[in-house]
C-alpha positions as CSV (number, residue, x, y, z in Angstrom):
1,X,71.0,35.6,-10.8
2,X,67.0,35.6,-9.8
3,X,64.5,35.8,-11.9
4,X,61.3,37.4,-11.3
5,X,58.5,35.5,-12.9
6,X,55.8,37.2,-15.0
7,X,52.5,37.7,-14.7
8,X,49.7,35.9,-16.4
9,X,48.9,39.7,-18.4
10,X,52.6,40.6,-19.3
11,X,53.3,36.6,-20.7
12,X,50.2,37.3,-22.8
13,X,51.4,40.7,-24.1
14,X,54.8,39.0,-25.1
15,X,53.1,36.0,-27.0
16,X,51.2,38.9,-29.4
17,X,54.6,39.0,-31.0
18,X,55.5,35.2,-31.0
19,X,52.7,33.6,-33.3
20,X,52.0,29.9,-32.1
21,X,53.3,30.1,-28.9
22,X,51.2,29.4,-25.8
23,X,51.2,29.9,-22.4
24,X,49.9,27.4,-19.5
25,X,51.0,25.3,-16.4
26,X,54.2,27.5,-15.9
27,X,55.5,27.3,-18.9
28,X,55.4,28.4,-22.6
29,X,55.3,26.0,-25.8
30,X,55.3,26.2,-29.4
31,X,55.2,22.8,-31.8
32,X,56.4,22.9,-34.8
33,X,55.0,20.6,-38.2
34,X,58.1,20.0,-40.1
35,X,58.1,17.9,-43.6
36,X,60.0,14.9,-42.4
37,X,61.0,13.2,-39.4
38,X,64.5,14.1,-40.1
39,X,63.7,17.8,-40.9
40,X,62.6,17.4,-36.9
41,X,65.8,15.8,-35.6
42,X,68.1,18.4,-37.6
43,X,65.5,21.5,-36.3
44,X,65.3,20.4,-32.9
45,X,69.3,20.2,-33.1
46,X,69.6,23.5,-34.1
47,X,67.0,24.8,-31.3
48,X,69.3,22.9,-28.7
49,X,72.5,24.0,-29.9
50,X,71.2,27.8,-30.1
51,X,70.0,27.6,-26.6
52,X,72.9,25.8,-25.4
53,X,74.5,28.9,-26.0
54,X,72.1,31.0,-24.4
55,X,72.7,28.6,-21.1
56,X,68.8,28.3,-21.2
57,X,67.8,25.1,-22.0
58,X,64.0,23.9,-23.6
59,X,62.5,20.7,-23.1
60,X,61.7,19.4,-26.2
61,X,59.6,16.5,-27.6
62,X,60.4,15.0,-30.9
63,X,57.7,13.0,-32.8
64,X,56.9,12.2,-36.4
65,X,57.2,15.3,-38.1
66,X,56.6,17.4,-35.0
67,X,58.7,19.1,-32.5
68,X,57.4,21.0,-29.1
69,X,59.9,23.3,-27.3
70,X,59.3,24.3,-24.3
71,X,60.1,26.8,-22.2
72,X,60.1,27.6,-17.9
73,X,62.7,28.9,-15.6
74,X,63.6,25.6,-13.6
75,X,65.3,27.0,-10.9
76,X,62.9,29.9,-10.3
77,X,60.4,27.2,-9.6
78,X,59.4,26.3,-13.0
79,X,57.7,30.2,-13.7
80,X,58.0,31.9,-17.2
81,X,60.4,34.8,-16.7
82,X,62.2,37.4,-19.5
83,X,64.8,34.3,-19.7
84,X,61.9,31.8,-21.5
85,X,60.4,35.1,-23.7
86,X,64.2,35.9,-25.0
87,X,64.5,32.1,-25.9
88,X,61.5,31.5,-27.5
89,X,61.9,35.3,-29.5
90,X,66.0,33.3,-30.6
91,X,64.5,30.1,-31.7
92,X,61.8,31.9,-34.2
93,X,64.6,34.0,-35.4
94,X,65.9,31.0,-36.5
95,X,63.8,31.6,-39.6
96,X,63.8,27.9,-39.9
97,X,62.5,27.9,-43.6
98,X,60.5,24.4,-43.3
99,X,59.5,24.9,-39.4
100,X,55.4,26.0,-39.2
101,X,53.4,26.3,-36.5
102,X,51.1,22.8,-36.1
């Protein structure tokens, strides 16, 4: 199914209700300051089998008490579209209780 991407202005409008995610390059991102390395390993887990089921995959970096998720639609051309906003909206409601904003 196409995806139409979204415009600079409505990505921007989205992110007012996901605190601590950005938008640049095509893509949106959020990184996460957790309390242990683990605490990233089992979060970043959790964020990959949630989107596993949402057949909309992040890339995701893992370092030392940090994780980054991001988010494009690859096969639109690597564009944010409603697909990366509903993703990003299902990882925060995660609620992850020890995941902050970096």
């Amino acid at each position: 199914m196409a995806r139409s991407p979204l415009s600079a202005d409505a990505i921007a409008a989205q992110l007012v209700s996901l605190p601590g995610w950005t938008h640049s390059e095509g893509a949106i991102a959020k990184t996460y300051t957790l309390p242990t390395y683990t605490g990233g390993l089992v979060f970043a887990s959790a964020v990959g089998a949630l989107c596993e089921g949402m057949d909309h995959h992040p890339e995701m970096i893992v370092g030392y008490k940090k994780v980054t998720v991001t988010f494009m639609t690859h096969d639109e051309g690597n564009v944010v579209t409603d697909n990366d906003i509903a993703a990003a909206r299902a990882v925060e409601s995660l609620g992850y209780p020890k995941a902050q904003p970096a």
